[in-house]
Residue frames as qw, qx, qy, qz and C-alpha x, y, z in Angstrom:
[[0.550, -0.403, -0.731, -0.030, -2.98, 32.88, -45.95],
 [0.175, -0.710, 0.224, -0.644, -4.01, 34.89, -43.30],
 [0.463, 0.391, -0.741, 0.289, -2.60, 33.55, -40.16],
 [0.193, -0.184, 0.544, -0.796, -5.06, 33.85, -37.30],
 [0.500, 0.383, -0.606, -0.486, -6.96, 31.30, -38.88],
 [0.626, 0.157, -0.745, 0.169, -5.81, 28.76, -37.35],
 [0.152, 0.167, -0.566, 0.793, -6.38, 30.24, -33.96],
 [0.688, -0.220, -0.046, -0.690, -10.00, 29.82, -34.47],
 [0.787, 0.106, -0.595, -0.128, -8.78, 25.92, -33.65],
 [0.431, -0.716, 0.445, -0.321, -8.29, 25.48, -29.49],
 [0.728, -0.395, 0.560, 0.012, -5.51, 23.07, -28.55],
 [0.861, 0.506, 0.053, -0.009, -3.79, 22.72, -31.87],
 [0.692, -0.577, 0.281, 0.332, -0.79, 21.30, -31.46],
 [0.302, -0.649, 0.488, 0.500, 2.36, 21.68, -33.89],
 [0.344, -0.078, 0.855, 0.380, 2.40, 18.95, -36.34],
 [0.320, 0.512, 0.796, 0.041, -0.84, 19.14, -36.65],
 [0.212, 0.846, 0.112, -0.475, -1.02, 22.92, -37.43],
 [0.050, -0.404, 0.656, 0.636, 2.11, 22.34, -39.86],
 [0.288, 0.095, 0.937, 0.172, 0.02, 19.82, -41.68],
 [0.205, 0.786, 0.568, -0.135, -3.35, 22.02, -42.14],
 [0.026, 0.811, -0.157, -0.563, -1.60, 25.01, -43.10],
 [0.225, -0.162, 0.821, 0.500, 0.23, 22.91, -46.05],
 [0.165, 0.574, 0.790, 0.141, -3.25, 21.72, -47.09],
 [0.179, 0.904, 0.349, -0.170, -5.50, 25.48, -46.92],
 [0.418, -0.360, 0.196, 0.811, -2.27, 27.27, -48.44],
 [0.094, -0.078, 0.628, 0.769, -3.55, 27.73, -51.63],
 [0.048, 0.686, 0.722, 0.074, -7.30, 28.20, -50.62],
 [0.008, -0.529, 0.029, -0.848, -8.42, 31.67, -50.66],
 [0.059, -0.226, 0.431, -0.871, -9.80, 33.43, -47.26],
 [0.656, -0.070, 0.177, -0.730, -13.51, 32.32, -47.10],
 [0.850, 0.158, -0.460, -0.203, -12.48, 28.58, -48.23],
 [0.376, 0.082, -0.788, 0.481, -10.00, 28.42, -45.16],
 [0.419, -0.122, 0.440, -0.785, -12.71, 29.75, -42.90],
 [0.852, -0.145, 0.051, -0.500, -15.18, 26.90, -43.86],
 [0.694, 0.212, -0.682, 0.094, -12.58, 24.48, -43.92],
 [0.143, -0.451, 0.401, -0.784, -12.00, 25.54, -40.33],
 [0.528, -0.174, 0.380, -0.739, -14.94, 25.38, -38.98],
 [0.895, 0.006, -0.259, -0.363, -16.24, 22.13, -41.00],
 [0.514, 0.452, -0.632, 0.363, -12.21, 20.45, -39.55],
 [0.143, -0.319, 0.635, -0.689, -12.67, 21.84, -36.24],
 [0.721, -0.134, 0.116, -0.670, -15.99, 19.84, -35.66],
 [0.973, -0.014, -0.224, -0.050, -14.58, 16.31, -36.62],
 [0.536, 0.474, -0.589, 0.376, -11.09, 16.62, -35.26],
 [0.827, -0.357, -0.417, 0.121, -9.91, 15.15, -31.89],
 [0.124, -0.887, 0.310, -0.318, -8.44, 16.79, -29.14],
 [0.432, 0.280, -0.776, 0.364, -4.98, 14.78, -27.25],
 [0.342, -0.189, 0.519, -0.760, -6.10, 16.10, -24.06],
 [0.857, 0.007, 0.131, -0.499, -9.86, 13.91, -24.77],
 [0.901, 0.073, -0.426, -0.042, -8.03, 10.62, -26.08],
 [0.217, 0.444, -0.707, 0.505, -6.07, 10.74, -22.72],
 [0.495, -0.134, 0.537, -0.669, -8.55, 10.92, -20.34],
 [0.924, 0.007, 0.070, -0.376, -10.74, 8.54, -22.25],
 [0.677, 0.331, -0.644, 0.129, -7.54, 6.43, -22.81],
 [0.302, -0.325, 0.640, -0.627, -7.35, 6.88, -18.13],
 [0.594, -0.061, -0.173, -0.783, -10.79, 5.50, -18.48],
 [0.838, 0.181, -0.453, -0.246, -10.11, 2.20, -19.54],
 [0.278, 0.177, -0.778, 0.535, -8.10, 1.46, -16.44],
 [0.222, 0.003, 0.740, -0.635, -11.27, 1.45, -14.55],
 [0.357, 0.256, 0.898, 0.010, -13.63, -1.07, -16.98],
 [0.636, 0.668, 0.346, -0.171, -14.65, 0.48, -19.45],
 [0.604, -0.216, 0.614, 0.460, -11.56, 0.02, -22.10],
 [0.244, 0.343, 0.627, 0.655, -11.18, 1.21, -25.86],
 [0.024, -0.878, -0.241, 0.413, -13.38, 4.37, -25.14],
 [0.175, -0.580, 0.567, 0.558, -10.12, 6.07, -27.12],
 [0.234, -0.094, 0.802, 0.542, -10.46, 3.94, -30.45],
 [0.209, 0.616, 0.758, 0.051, -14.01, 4.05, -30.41],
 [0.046, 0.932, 0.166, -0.320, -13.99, 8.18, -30.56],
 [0.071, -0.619, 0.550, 0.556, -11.15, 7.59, -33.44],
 [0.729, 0.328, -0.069, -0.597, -13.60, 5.45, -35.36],
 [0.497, 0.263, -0.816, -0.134, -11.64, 2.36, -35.10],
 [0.849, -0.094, -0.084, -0.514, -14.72, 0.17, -34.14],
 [0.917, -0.053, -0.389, 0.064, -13.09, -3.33, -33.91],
 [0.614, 0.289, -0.537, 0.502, -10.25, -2.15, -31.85],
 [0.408, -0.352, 0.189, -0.821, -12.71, -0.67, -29.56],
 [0.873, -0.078, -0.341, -0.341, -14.62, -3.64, -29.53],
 [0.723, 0.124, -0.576, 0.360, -11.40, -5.92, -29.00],
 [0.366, 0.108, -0.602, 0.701, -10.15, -3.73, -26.24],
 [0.482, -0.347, 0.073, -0.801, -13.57, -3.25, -24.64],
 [0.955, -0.095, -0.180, -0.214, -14.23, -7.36, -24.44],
 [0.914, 0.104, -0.302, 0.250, -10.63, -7.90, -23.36],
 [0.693, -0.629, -0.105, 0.337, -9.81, -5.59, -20.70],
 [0.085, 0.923, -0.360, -0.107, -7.79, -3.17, -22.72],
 [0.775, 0.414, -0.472, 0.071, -5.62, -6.52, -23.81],
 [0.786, -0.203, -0.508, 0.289, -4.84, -7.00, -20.52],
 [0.087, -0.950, -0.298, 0.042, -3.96, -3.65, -20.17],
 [0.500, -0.339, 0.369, 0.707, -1.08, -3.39, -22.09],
 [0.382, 0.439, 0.440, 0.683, -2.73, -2.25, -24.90],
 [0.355, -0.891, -0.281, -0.031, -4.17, 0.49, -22.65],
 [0.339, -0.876, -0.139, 0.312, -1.10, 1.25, -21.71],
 [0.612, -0.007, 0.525, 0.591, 0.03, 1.92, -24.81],
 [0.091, -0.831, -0.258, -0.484, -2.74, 4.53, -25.75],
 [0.212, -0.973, -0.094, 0.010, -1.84, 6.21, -23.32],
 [0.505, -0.645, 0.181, 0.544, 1.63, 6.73, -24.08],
 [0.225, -0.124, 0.444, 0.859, 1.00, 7.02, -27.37],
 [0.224, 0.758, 0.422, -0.443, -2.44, 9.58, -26.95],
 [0.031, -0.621, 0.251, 0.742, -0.70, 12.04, -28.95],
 [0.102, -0.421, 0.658, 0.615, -0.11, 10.21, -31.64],
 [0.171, 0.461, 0.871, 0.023, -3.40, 8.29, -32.07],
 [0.329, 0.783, 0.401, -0.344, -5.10, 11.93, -32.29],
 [0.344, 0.785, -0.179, -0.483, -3.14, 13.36, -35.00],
 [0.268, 0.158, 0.935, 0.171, -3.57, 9.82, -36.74],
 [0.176, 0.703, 0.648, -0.233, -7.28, 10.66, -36.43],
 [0.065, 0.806, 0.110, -0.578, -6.58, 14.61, -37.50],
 [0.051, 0.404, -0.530, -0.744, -5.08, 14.06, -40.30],
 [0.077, 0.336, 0.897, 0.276, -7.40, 11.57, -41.73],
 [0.067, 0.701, 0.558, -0.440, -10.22, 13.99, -40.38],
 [0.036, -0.678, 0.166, 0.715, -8.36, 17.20, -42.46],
 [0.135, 0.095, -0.842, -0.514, -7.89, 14.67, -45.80],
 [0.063, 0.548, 0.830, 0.078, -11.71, 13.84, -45.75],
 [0.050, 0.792, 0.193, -0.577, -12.38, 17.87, -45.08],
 [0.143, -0.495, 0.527, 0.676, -10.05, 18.79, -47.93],
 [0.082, 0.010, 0.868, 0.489, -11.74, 16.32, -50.30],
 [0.121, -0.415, -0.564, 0.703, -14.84, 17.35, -49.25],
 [0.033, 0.842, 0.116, -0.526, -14.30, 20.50, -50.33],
 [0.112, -0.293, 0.712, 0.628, -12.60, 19.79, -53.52],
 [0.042, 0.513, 0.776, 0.366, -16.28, 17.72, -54.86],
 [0.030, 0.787, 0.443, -0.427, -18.04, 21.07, -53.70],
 [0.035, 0.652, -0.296, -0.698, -15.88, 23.53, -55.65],
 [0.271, -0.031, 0.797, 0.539, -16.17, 21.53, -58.43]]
């Protein structure tokens, strides 16, 4: 696998790199480059579900779930004030882990993807 790869990917934190690299291991060189580029376009950056996770402390709540495609929990915490803002402040101590929730699901929908193409 050629290893600079991955470096086309800006702000890619640990886990998540261990996790993609596991998955393209066994593509060849021009299948990890479109995996890449097709990955890099749906995945989430921490850094963006923080700030929009700040957001919600000044009325406009769930911003964060809604840009991880979970619609009702957007919803909920958009009509309820971020649950009072405890669930707010719960995204935002656990930003991290909501985006590479999101990334991996994003990388397993690339991957398969790209498995009904090759076929």
């Amino acid at each position: 696998m050629n290893s600079n790869i991955l470096m086309m990917i800006s702000n890619l934190e640990t886990e998540e790199s261990m996790f993609v690299q596991n998955m393209i291991k066994e593509m060849d060189e021009e299948q990890q480059k479109t995996f890449i580029m097709m990955y890099q376009n749906k995945r989430r950056d921490s850094t963006l579900i923080l700030i929009c996770t700040i957001i919600g402390f000044f009325g406009f709540a769930g911003v964060q779930r809604f840009l991880t495609n979970q619609i009702g929990m957007g919803l909920l915490y958009f009509f309820t004030g971020g649950l009072c803002m405890i669930g707010t402040i719960v995204d935002l101590v656990n930003h991290r882990s909501i985006a590479l929730e999101y990334n991996q699901k994003m990388a397993l929908e690339t991957f398969q993807l790209m498995k009904t193409w090759g076929k």
